[in-house]
PLY file of the C-alpha trace (Angstrom):
ply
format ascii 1.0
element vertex 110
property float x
property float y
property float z
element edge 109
property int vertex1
property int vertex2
end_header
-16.06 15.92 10.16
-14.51 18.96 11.31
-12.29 21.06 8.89
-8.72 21.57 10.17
-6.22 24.49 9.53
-4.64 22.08 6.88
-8.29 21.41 4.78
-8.81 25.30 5.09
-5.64 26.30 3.45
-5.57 23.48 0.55
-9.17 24.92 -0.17
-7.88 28.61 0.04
-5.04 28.10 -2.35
-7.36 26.04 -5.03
-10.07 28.49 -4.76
-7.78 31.28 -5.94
-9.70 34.29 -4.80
-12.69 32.41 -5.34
-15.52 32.55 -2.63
-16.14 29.21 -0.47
-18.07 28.17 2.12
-17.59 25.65 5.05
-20.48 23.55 6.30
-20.37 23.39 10.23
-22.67 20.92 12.32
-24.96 22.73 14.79
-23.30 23.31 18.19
-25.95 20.75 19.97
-25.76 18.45 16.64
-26.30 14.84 17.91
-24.38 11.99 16.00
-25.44 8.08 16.28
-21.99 7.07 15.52
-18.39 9.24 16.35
-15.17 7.55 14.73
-11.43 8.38 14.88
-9.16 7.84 12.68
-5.49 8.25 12.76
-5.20 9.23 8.80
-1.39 8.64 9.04
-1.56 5.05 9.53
-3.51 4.90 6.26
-1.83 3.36 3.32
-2.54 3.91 -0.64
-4.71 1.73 -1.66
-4.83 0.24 -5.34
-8.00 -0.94 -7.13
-8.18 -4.06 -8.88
-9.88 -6.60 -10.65
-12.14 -7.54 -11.22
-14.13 -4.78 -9.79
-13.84 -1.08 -9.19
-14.84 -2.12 -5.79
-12.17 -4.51 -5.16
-9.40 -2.30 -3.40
-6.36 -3.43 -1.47
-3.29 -1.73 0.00
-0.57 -1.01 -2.39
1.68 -3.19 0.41
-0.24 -6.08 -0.68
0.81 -5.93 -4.48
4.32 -6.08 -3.74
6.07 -8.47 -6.54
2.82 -8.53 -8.63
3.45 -7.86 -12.40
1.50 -4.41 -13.38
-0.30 -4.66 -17.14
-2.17 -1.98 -16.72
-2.70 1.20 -15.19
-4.72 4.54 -15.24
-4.29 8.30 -14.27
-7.04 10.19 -13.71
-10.61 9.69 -12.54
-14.25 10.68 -13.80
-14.92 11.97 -9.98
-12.79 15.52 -9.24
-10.01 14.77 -10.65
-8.32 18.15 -12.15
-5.64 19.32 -14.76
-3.17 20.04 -11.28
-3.79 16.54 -10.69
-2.38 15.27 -14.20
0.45 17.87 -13.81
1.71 16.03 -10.61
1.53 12.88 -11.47
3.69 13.86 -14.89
6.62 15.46 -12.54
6.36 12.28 -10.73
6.55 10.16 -14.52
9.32 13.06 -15.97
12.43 10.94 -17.13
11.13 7.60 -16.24
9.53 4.99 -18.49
6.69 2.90 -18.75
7.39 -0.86 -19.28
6.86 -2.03 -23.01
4.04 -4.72 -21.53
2.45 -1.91 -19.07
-1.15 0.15 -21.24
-1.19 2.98 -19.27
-4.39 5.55 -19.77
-4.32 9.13 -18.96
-8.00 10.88 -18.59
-8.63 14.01 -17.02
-11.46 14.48 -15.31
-12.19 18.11 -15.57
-10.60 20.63 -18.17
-9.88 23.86 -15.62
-6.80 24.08 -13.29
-6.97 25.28 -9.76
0 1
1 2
2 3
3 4
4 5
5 6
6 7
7 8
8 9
9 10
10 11
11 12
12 13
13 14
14 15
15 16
16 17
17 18
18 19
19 20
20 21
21 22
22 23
23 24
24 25
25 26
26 27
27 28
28 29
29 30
30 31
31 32
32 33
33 34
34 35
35 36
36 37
37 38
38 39
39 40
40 41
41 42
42 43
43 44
44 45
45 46
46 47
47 48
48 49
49 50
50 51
51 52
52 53
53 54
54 55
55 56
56 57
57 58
58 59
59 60
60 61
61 62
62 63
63 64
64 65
65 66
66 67
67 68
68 69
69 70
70 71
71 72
72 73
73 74
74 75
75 76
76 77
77 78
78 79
79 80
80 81
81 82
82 83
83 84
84 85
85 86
86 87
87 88
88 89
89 90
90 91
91 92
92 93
93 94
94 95
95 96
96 97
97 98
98 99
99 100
100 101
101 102
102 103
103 104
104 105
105 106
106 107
107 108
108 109
């Protein structure tokens, strides 16, 4: 797809000075399939079992008793990542029946 104003600067500020590159499609590029997608009418979505496949919208959970949950992700996840979700966790606690794993997925920082 395209990159927009917004992707450029998110990339800009993580790259830090560091050099990037965008990949552009060839002006007479031909496509056998062209999709939009309104991204603001997308929900989170929440894996779960049995399957790392098996994903649903977090609307669907509603009421459903959590035993377990993770942070982090062995695909691109980054210490900035961890940091937000702990300001998000600061002064709040986990239940006593919740496991919750942290793992980050990569040890630099943007």
């Amino acid at each position: 797809m395209q990159v927009d104003e917004t992707a450029l600067d998110y990339v800009s500020q993580r790259a830090a000075g560091r050099p990037y590159f965008v990949f552009e499609a060839d002006p007479d590029a031909q496509y056998s399939f062209r999709a939009t997608y309104d991204l603001q009418a997308l929900s989170p979505m929440v894996t779960v079992p049995p399957g790392m496949n098996t994903v649903v919208g977090v609307e669907e959970l509603r009421g459903t008793r959590v035993d377990q949950a993770t942070i982090g992700s062995c695909a691109s996840n980054r210490l900035d990542d961890l940091r937000a979700a702990a300001a998000i966790l600061k002064g709040r606690r986990i239940s006593r029946h919740v496991t919750m794993y942290i793992s980050p997925g990569s040890p630099l920082s943007a």
